[in-house]
C-alpha positions as CSV (number, residue, x, y, z in Angstrom):
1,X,19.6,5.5,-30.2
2,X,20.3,3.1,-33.5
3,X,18.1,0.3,-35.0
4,X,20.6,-2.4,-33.3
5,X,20.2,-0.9,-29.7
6,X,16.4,-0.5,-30.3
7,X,16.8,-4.6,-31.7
8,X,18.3,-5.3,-28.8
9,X,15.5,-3.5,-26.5
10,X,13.2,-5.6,-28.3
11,X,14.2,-8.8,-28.1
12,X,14.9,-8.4,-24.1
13,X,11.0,-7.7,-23.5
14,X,10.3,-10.7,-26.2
15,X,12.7,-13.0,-23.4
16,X,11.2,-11.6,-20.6
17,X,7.4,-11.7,-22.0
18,X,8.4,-15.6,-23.2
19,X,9.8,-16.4,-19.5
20,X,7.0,-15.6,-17.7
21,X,4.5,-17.0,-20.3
22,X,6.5,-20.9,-19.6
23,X,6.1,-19.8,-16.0
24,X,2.3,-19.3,-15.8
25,X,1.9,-22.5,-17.8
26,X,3.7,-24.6,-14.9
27,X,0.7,-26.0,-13.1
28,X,-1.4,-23.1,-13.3
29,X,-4.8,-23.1,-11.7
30,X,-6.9,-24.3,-14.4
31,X,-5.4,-25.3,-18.0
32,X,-8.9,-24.3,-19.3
33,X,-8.4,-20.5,-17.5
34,X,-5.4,-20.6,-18.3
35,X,-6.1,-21.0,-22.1
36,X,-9.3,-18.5,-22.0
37,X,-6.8,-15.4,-20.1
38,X,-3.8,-16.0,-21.8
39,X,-5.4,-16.6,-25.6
40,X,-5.0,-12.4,-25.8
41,X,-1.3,-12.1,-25.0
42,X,-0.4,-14.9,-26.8
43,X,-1.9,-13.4,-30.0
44,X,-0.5,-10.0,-29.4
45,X,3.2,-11.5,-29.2
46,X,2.2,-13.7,-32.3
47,X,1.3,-10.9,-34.0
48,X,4.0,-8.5,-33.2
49,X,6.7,-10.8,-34.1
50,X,5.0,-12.0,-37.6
51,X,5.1,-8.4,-38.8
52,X,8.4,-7.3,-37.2
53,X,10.7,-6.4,-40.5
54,X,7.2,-4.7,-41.9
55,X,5.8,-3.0,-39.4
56,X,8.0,-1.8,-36.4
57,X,6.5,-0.4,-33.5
58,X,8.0,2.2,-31.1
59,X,9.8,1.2,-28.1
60,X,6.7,2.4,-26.0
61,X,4.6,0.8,-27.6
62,X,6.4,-2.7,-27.5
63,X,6.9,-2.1,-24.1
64,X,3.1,-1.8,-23.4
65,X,2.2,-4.7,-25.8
66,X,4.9,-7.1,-23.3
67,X,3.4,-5.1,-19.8
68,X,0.3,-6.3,-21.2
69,X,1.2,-9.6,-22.0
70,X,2.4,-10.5,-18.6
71,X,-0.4,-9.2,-17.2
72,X,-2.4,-12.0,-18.7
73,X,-0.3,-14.5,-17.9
74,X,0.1,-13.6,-14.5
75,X,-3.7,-13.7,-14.2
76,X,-3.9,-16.9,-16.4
77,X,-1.8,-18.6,-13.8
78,X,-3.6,-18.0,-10.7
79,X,-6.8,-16.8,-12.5
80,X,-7.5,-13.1,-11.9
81,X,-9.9,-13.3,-8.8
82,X,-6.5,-15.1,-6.7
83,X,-3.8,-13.2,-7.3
84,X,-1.3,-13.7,-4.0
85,X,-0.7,-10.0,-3.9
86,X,-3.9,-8.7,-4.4
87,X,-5.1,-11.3,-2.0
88,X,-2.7,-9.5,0.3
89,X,-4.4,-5.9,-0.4
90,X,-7.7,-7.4,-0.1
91,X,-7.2,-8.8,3.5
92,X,-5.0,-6.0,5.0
93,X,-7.3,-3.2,3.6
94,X,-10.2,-5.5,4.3
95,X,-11.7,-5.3,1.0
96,X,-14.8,-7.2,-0.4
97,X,-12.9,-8.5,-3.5
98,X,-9.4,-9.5,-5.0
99,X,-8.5,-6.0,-7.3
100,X,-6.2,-7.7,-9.9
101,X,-9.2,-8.0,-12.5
102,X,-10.0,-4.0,-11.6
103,X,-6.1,-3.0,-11.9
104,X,-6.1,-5.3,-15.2
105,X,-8.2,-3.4,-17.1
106,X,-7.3,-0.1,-16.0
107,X,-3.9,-0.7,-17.1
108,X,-5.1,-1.7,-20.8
109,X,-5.7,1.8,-21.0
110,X,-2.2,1.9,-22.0
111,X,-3.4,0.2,-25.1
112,X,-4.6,3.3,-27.0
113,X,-1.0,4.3,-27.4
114,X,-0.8,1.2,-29.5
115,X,-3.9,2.1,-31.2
116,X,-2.7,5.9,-31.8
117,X,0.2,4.9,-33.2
118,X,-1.4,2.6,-35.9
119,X,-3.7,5.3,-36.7
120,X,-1.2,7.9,-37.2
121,X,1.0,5.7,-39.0
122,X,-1.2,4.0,-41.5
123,X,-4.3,6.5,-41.9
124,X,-4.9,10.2,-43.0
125,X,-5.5,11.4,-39.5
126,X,-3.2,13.7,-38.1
127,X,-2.7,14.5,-33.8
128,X,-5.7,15.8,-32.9
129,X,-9.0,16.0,-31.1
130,X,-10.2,13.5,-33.8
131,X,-7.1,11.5,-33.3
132,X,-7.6,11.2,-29.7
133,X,-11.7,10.6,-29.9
134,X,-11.0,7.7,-31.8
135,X,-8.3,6.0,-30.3
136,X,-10.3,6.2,-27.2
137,X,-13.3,4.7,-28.6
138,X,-11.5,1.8,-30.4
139,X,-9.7,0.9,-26.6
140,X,-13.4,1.2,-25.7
141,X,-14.7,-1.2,-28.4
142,X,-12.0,-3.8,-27.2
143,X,-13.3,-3.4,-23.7
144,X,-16.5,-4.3,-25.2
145,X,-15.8,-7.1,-27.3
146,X,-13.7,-8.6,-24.6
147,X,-16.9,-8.5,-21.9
148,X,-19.2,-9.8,-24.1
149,X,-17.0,-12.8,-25.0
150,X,-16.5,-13.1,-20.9
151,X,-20.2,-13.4,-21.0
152,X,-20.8,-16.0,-24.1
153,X,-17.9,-17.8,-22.1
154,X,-20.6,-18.7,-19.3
155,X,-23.6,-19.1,-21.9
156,X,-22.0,-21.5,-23.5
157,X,-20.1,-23.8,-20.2
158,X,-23.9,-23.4,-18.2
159,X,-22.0,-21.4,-15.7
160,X,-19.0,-23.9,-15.0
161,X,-16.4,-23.2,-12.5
162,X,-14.1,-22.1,-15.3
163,X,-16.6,-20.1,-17.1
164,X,-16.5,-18.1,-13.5
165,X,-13.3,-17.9,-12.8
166,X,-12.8,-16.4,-16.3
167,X,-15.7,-13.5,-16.2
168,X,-14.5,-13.1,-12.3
169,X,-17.4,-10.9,-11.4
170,X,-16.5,-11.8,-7.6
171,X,-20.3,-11.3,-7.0
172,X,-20.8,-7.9,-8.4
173,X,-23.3,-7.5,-10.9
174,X,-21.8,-4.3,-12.3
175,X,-18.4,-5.9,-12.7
176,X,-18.6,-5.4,-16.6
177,X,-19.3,-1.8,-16.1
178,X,-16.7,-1.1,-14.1
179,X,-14.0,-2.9,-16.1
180,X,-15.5,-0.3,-19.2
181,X,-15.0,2.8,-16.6
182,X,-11.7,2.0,-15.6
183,X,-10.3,0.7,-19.2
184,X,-11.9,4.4,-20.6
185,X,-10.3,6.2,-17.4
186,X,-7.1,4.5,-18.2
187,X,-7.2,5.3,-21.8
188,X,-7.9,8.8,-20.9
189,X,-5.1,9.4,-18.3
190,X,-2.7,7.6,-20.8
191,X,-3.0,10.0,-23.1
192,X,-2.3,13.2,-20.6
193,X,0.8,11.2,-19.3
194,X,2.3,9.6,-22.6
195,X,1.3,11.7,-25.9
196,X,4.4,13.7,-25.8
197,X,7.2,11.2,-24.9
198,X,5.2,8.6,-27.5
199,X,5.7,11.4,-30.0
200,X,9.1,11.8,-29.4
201,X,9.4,8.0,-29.9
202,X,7.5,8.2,-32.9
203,X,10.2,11.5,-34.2
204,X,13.4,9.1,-33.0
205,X,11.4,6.3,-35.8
206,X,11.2,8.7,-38.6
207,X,14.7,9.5,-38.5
């Protein structure tokens, strides 16, 4: 596939990511929720687009950057404990809590292909055990850094309806720990899954 049709790849998830995001802004639930969920996404895209022409990322990875995106906006719009269709699974499965939060973070697993191929590309380390170990771990240190601003979020609005909406615990006092587990779990199956076809992406950009 050429430059132009990989251009062309790229600017259809940019539309699609930009339709969606004036979607989610259209009355959302909370402009204040909105702004705290969507704040990441909006960076990402931000940042992706500034460094285009310099620094072009593979077509997987763009495509997980935009997944991602959309994610947050979709939560950003209804905030992440009211979802409509995890609503749905919680009621027909009779479950104690809306998922979306859960599924959210599990799916930024997909993440450390973004953060393998920045390593690979711009440091010394080669595939690997050591490549993989720290991939993980930097996914993981995101994971961090995003709970503990959930939790500064609430210290600083005295635990104001926004404030909750954003950390969406849903009552469980573990909530942070699980959104850890299931970001490293989806790191980890990310990896068995999508090192060899993101390699082959990474082969088709060298050429």
């Amino acid at each position: 596939m050429n430059s132009s049709k990989h251009f062309i790849i790229h600017v259809t998830f940019l539309a699609i990511v930009l339709i969606v995001f004036i979607w989610s802004v259209i009355k959302p639930s909370s402009y204040l929720d909105w702004l705290a969920e969507v704040s990441p996404g909006i960076v990402a895209i931000i940042v992706v687009v500034c460094i285009y022409n310099k620094f072009r990322f593979t077509t997987i990875s763009y495509f997980i950057i935009a997944l991602l995106s959309i994610l947050t906006f979709i939560g950003g719009h209804y905030t992440y404990s009211e979802v409509p269709l995890f609503n749905w699974i919680k009621e027909e499965f009779n479950l104690q809590r809306n998922h979306y939060d859960r599924f959210g973070h599990f799916l930024k697993g997909l993440l450390t292909i973004v953060i393998r191929e920045i390593l690979i590309r711009k440091t010394p380390l080669t595939k690997g055990a050591w490549l993989t170990g720290i991939s993980i771990s930097i996914l993981l240190a995101i994971a961090s850094l995003y709970e503990i601003i959930e939790w500064l979020s609430t210290r600083i609005s005295k635990g104001s309806k926004g404030a909750k909406d954003f950390l969406g615990m849903q009552g469980d006092r573990w909530d942070a720990q699980w959104d850890m587990f299931l970001a490293l779990l989806g790191s980890m199956i990310t990896l068995l899954l999508l090192t060899k076809l993101h390699d082959k992406f990474l082969r088709r950009l060298n050429k």
